[in-house]
C-alpha positions in Angstrom: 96.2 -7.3 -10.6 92.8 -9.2 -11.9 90.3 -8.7 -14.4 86.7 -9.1 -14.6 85.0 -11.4 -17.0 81.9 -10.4 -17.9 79.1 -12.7 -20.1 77.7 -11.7 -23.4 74.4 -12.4 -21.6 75.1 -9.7 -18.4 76.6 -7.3 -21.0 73.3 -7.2 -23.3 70.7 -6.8 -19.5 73.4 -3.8 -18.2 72.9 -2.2 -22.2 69.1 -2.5 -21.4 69.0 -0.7 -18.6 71.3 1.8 -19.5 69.4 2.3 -22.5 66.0 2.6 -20.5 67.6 4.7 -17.7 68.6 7.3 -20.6 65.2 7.6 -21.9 63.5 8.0 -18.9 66.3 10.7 -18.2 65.9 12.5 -21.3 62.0 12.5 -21.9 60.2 15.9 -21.0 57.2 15.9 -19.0 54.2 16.4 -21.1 51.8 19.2 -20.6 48.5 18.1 -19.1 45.7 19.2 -21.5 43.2 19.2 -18.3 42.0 22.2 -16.4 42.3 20.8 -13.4 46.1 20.2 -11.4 46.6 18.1 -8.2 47.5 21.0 -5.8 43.3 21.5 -6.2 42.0 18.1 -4.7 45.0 18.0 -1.8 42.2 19.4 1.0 39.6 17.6 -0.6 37.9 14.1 0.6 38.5 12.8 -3.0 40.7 9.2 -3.7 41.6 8.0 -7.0 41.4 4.4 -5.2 37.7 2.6 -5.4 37.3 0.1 -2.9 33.5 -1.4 -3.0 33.4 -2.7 0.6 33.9 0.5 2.1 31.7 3.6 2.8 31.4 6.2 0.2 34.0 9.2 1.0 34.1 12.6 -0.2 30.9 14.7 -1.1 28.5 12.0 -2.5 29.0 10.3 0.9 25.7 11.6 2.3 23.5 10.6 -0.7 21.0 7.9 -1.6 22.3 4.9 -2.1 19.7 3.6 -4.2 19.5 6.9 -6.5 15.9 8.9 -7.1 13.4 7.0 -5.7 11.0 5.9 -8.1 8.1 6.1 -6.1 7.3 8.9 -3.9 4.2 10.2 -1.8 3.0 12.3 -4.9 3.2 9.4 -7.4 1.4 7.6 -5.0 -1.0 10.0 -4.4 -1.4 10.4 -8.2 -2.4 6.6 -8.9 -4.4 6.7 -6.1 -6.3 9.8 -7.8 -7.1 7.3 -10.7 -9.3 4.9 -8.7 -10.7 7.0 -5.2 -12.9 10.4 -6.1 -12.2 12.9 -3.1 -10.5 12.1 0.3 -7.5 14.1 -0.7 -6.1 14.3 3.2 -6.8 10.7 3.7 -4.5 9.7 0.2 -1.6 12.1 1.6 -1.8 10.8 5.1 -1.8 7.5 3.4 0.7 7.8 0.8 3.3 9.1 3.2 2.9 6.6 5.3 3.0 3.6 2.4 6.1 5.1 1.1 7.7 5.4 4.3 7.3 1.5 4.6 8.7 0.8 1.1 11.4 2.6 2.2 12.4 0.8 5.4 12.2 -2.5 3.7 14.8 -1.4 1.2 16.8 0.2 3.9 16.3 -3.3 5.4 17.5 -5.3 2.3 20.6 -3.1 1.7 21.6 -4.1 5.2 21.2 -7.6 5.0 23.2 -7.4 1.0 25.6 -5.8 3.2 26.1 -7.9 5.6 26.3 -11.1 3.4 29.2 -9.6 1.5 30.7 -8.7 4.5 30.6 -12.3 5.0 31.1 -14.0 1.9 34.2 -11.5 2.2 35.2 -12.9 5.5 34.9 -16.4 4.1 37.2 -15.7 1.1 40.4 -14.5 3.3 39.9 -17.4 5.6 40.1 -19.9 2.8 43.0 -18.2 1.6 44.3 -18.4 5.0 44.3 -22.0 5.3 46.5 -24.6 4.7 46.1 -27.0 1.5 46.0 -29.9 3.5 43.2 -29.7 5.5 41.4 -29.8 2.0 43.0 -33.1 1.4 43.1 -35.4 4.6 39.6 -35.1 6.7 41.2 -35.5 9.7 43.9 -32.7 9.6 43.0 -29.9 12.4 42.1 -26.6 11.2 44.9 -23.8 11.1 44.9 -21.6 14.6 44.6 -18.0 13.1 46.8 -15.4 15.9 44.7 -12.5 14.6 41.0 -13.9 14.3 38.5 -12.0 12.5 37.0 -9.4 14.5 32.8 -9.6 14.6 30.7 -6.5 12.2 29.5 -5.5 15.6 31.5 -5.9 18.3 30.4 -6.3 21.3 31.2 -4.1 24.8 33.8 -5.2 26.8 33.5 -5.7 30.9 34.5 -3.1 32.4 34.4 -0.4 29.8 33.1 3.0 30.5 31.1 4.0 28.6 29.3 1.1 27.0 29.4 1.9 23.1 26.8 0.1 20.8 27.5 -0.7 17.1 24.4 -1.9 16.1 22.7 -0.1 13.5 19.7 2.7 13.2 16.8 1.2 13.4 13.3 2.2 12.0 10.2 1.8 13.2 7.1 1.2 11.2 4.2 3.0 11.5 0.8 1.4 11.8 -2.6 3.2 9.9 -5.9 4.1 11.3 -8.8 4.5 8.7 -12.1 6.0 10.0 -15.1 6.7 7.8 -18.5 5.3 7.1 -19.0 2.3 4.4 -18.6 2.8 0.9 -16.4 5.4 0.9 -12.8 4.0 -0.1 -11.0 2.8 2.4 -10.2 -0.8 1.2 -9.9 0.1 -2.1 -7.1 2.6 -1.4 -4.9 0.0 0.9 -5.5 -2.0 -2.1 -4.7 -0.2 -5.0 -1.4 0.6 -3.0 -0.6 -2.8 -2.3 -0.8 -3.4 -6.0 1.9 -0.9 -7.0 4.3 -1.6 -4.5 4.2 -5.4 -5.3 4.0 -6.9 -2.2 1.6 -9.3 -0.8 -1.5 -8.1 0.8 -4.3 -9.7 2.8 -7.8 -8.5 3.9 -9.6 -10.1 7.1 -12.3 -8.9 9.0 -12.2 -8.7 12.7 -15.8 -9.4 13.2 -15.1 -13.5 13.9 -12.0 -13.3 15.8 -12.0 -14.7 19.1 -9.6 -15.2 22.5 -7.4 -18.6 21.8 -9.4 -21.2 23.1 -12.8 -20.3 22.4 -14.9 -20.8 19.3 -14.0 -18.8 16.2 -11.0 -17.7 14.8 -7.7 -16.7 16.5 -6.0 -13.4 15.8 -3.2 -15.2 14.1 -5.3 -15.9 11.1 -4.4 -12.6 9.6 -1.0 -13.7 9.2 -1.5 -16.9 8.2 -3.8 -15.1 5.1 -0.6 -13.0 4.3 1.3 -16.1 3.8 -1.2 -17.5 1.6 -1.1 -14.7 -0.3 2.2 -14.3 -0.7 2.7 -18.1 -2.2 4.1 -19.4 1.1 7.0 -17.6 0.3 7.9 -16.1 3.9 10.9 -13.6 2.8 8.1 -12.1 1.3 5.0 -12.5 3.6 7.3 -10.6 6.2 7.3 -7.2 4.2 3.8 -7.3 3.2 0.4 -5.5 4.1 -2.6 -6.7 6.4 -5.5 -4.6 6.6 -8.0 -5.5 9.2 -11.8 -4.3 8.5 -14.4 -4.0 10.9 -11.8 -3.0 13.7 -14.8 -1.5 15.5 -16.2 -4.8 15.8 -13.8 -6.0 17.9 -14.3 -2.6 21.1 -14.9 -3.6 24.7 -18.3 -4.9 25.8 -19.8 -4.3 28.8 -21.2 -8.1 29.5 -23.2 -9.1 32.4 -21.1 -12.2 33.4 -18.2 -14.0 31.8 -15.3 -12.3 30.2 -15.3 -10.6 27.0 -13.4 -13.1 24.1 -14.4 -11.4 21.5 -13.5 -7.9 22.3 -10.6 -7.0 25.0 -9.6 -10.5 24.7 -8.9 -10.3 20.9 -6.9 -6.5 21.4 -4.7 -7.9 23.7 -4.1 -11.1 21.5 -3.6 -8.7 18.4 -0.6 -6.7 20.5 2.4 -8.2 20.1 1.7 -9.7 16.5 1.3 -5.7 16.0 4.2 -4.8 17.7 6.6 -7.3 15.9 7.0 -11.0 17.1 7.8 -14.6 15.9 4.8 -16.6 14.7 4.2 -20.7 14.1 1.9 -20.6 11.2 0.8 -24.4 10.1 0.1 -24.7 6.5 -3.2 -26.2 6.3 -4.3 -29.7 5.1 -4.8 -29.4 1.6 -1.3 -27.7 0.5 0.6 -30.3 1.3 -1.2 -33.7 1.4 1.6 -35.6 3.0 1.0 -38.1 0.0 -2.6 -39.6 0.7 -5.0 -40.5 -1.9 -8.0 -38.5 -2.6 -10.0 -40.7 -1.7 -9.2 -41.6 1.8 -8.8 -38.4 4.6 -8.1 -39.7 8.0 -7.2 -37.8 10.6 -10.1 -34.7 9.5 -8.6 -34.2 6.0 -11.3 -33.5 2.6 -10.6 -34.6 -0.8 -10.3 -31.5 -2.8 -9.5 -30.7 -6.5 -7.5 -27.6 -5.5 -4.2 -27.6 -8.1 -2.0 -26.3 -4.8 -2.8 -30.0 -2.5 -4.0 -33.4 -2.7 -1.5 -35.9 -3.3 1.3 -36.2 -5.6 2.6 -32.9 -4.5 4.2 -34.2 -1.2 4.9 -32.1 2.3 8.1 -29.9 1.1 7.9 -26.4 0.5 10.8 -24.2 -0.9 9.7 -21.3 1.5 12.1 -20.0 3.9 11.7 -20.2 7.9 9.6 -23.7 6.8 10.3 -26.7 9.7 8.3 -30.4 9.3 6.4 -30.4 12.3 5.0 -33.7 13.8 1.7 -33.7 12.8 0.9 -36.0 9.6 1.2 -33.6 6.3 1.5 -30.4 7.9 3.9 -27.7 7.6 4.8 -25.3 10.2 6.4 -22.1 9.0 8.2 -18.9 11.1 7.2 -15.8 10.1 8.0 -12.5 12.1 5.9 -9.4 11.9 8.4 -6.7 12.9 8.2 -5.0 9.1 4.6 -6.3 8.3 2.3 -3.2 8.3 -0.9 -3.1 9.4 -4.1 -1.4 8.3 -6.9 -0.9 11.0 -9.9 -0.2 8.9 -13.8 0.9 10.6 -16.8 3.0 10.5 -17.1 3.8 14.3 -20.5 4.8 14.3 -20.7 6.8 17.0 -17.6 8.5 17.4 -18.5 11.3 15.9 -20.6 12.2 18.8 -18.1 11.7 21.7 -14.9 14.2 19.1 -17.8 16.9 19.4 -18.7 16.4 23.1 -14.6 17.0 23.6 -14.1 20.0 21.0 -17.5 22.0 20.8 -18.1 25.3 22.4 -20.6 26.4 24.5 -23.9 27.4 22.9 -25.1 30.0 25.8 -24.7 33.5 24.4 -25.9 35.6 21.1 -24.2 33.9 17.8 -22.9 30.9 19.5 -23.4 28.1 17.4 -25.8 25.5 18.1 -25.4 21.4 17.5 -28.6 19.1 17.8 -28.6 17.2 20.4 -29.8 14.2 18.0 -27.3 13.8 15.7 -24.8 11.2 16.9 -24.1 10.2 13.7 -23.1 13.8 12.1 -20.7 13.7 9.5 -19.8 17.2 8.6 -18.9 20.4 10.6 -19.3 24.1 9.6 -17.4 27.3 10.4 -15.0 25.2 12.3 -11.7 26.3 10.1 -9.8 27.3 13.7 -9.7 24.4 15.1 -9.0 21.7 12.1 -6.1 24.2 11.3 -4.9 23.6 14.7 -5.1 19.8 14.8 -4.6 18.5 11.2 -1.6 18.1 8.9 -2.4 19.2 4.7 -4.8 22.0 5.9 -5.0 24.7 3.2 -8.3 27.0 4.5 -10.5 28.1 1.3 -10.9 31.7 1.9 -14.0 31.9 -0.5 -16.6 29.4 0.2 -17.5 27.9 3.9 -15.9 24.2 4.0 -17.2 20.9 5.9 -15.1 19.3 7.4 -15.3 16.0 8.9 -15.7 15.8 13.1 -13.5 12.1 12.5 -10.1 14.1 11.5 -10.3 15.5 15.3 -9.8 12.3 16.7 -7.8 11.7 19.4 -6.1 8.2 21.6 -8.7 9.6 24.3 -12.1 9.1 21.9 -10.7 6.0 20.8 -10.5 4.6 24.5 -13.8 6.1 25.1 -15.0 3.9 21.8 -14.0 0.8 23.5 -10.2 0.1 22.4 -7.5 -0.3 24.5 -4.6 1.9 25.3 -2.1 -0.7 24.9 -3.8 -1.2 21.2 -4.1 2.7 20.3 -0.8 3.3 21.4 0.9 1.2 18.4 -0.9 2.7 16.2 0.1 6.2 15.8 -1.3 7.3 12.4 -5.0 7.8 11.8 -7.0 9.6 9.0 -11.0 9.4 8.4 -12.4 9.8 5.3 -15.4 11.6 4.6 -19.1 10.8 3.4 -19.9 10.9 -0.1 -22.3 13.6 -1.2 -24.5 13.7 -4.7 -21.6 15.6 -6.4 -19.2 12.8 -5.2 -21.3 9.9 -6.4 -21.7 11.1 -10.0 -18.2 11.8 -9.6 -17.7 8.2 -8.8 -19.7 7.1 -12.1 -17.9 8.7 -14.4 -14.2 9.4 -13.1 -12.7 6.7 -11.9 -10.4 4.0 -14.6 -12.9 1.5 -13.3 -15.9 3.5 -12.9 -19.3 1.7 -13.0 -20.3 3.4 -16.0 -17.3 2.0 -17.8 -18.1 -1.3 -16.4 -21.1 -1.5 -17.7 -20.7 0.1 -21.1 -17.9 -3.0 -21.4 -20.6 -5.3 -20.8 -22.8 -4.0 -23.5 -19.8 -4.1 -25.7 -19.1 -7.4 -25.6 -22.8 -8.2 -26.8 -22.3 -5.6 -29.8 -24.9 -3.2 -28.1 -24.1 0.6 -27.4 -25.1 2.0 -23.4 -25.3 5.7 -23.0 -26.7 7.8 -20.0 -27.6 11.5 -20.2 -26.4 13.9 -17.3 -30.1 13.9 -15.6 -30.2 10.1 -15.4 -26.8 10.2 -13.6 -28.0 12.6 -11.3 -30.9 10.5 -10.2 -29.4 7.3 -10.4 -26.7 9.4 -7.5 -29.7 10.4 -5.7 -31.1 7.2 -5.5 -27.3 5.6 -4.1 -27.2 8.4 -1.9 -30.6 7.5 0.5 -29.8 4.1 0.7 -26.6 5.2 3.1 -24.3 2.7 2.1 -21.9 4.9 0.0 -20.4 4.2 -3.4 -22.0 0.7 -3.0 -25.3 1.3 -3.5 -24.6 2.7 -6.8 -24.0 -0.9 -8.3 -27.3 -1.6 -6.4 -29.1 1.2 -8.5 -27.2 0.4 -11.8 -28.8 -3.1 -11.6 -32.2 -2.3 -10.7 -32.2 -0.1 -13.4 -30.4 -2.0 -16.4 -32.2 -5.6 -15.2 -34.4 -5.4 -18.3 -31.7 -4.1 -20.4 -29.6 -6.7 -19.7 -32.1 -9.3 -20.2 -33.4 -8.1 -23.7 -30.5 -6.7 -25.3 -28.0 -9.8 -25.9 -29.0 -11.7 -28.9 -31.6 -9.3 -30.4 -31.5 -6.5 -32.9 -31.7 -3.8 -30.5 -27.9 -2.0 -31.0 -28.4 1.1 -28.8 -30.1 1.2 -25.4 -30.4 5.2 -24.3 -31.4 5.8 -20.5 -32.4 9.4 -19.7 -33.7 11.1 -16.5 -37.1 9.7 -16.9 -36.2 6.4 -17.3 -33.4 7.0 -14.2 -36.9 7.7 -11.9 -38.8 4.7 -12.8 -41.5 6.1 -15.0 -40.7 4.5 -18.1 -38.8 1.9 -19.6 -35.1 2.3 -21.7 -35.1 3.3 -25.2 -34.2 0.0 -27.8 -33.4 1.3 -31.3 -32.1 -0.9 -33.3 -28.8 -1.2 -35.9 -29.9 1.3 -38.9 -31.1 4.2 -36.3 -27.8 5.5 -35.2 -28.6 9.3 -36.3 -31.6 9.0 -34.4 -29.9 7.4 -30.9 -27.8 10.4 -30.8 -29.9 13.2 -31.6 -32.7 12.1 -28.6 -29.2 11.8 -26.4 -28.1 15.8 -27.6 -31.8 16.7 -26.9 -32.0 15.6 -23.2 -28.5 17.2 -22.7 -29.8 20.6 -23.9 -32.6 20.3 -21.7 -30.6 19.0 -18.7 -28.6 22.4 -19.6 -31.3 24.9 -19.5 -33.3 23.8 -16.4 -29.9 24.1 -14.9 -28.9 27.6 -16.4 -32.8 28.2 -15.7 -32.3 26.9 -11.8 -29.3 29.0 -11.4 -30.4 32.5 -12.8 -27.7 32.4 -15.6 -29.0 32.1 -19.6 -26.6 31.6 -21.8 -27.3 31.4 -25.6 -25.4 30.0 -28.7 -24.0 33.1 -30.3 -21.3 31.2 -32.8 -20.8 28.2 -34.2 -18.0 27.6 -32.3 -20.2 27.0 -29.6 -22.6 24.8 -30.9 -20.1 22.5 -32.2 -18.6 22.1 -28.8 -22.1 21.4 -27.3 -22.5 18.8 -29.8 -19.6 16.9 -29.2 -20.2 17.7 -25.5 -23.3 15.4 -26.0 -21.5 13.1 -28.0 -23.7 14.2 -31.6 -20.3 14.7 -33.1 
């Protein structure tokens, strides 16, 4: 017989458990105060475990992962409604297809923040993996891993049937076609867009481009802009916007001898840069100085006082895809162009006339409708709702009054090839919208409406010299007339506006006129604007509610409609229509 001796110190751990062991046993299960019990989720794709690498599960798997967008084709549309009067199919066409660009290059960044936590990830187990002491002597050999980390995308193995790819969805971008005459909006809008998505955007006209080799300059330029633009910063110049203008400039040329270098030459030079490929831009000479005085410029370099070059500022950039070419002071940077969109911009006088050659009718017969022979250049169409509903998208027919429509929204790749452009060129460009001539009502519309409008332009101007500018309804009317026959679009109203307010301008500042009225007579030339000066206030707006109430009743009288001031209701809202009140 034996006995056990236990220690104080095992006798007080085997009272602690027994004590524990007993409470466990004897404590009752609290009633859950929740509504909702296990047994409910056990079909259900939900997991109380959150792991951030992996793919959302359950039913929130298939939504956004960056949330509401905050800019969508109506918001875009919207602002664009702030700055361009009219054109309403050209700023959906445009809208959707702006947005759908801002949305592959987030699509694109959320990939590549992916993919570099995947490997940061990767990193982190494989320095937990290795052996402290290849930290501390250089020359130890690096641990030999049986189970190596296996590749994001694996590729397929020989042999295998079939042959599986894992490399993501990948979406194309779609490149814009802008027709319509001059002065009607289409820089402004790729503009005004570019501005709110905050990305860089560059403008360059097709008209000097050339073949490589020759005289003038190469395709590549456009680029090369784009990365001015966007500070030499080429993360961002690759998700940016070029618009080329004058795109008509650059159609095929029937020449007598020789080749064509400015035409064919520079579409087939513009297709793969449109497509998507790899591009050596060269900063130029004055950025980066490569440390000479200002005062000396061998090798073809100018002095220059520009803040961004002349010396002191070195040849090193901080931009990505930057290399140090050979050349003295020069910089050569990689930029690709597979998510740069582009913006194809022209007035293609003379479509018009080769669309209706394709889509009209026969005249021959009773009722047929008849085009003139003459009119290459017509911009509207008539009793043609049929066949726009047939080939346009955001066609709502207006059942009450006969529309015109615009023979450029029935363009086709075939009129374009007819034009002069390429098929290899039209092909890569899949969306196209034309934009519509301004009429009278759309000019004075253009005065007024807009955030910048002229008219607020030019009242700002007055402003700053203390003197108040005020139009009547008449003079606007004219001063759209006038715009309107010189056929260069919303442009020629800043023609009109300074032809008209030259005196204006000229004896106003520093004098004691304070209010300078310009009416419909003074609009056609026949006399000059009305000065009154500081202390005739009353009298400035009572000439301005006069020539308003005339306006009014040679319009009422024009349209067969009197209408009288039967309340004073009325006439107070007339007065402050005419700005008495």
């Amino acid at each position: 017989m034996f006995s056990i001796t236990v220690t104080h110190q095992a006798r007080l751990s085997y009272v602690a458990l027994s004590t524990i062991n007993r409470t466990y046993a004897t404590t009752t299960p609290r009633a859950s105060t929740s509504q909702f019990h296990r047994s409910d989720f056990s079909g259900q794709g939900f997991t109380g475990i959150y792991e951030p690498g992996q793919p959302t599960s359950g039913p929130l798997g298939e939504a956004s992962l960056f949330g509401a967008p905050r800019l969508t084709p109506k918001v875009l549309k919207q602002h664009l409604d702030q700055f361009v009067v009219g054109q309403e199919r050209s700023k959906k066409v445009l809208s959707v297809a702006v947005y759908n660009h801002y949305q592959r290059i987030q699509e694109l960044q959320r990939r590549d923040e992916e993919e570099d936590a995947l490997v940061q990830q990767r990193a982190r187990r494989e320095m937990g993996d290795r052996h402290p002491v290849e930290d501390e002597f250089p020359g130890q050999q690096s641990t030999v891993h049986l189970n190596p980390p296996q590749s994001m995308y694996p590729g397929p193995r020989l042999g295998s049937s079939p042959i599986i790819d894992y490399t993501p969805l990948t979406i194309e971008k779609s490149n814009i076609m802008m027709l319509g005459p001059s002065g009607v909006g289409k820089t402004l809008m790729a503009k005004t867009l570019a501005r709110v998505l905050e990305v860089p955007f560059s403008m360059s006209d097709c008209t000097p481009f050339t073949q490589a080799g020759y005289i003038g300059e190469d395709a590549d330029v456009c680029v090369q802009r784009l990365l001015a633009a966007s500070n030499y910063d080429v993360a961002r110049a690759e998700q940016g916007i070029i618009c080329l203008d004058e795109v008509d400039k650059i159609a095929t040329a029937k020449v007598s001898h020789g080749k064509d270098v400015s035409g064919e030459g520079v579409q087939q030079a513009l297709l793969k840069i449109i497509e998507g490929t790899t591009l050596q831009i060269q900063a130029k000479q004055e950025r980066s100085g490569g440390g000479r005085s200002s005062g000396s410029s061998p090798g073809g370099g100018f002095p220059t006082n520009s803040p961004l070059g002349g010396g002191g500022i070195g040849t090193g950039s901080a931009g990505g895809g930057m290399s140090s070419s050979g050349g003295a002071g020069k910089d050569t940077y990689n930029v690709r162009t597979d998510n740069i969109l582009f913006i194809f911009t022209g007035a293609f006088v003379g479509l018009q006339k080769i669309i209706m050659d394709r889509v009209s009718r026969g005249s021959i017969g009773f009722g047929q409708p008849v085009r003139a022979s003459n009119a290459p250049n017509q911009t509207s169409l008539k009793g043609e709702d049929e066949l726009f509903k047939k080939f346009l998208p955001f066609f709502t027919p207006n059942e009450d009054t006969e529309q015109e429509h615009n023979p450029l929204d029935l363009v086709e790749p075939g009129d374009l090839q007819k034009y002069g452009l390429i098929p290899e060129l039209v092909g890569r460009i899949p969306v196209s919208t034309a934009l519509s001539a301004l009429d009278e009502e759309a000019l004075v519309r253009v005065l007024m409406e807009p955030r910048n409008s002229l008219m607020r332009q030019y009242e700002q101007l007055f402003q700053l010299s203390g003197v108040e500018l005020r139009f009547t309804s008449g003079a606007l009317r004219e001063v759209a007339k006038a715009a309107l026959g010189m056929g260069t679009g919303a442009r020629g109203l800043r023609t009109v506006m300074e032809r008209l307010l030259g005196d204006a301008m000229f004896e106003a500042p520093g004098s004691s006129v304070k209010y300078v009225l310009v009416t419909e007579v003074v609009a056609q030339k026949k006399q000059a604007p009305i000065y009154l000066a500081r202390g005739q206030q009353h009298k400035f707006h009572s000439m301005l509610a006069t020539e308003e109430e005339e306006w009014e009743r040679r319009n009422q009288t024009a349209s067969g409609v009197s209408e009288e001031i039967q309340s004073f209701e009325q006439y107070r809202e007339k007065a402050k229509a005419s700005g008495v009140v």
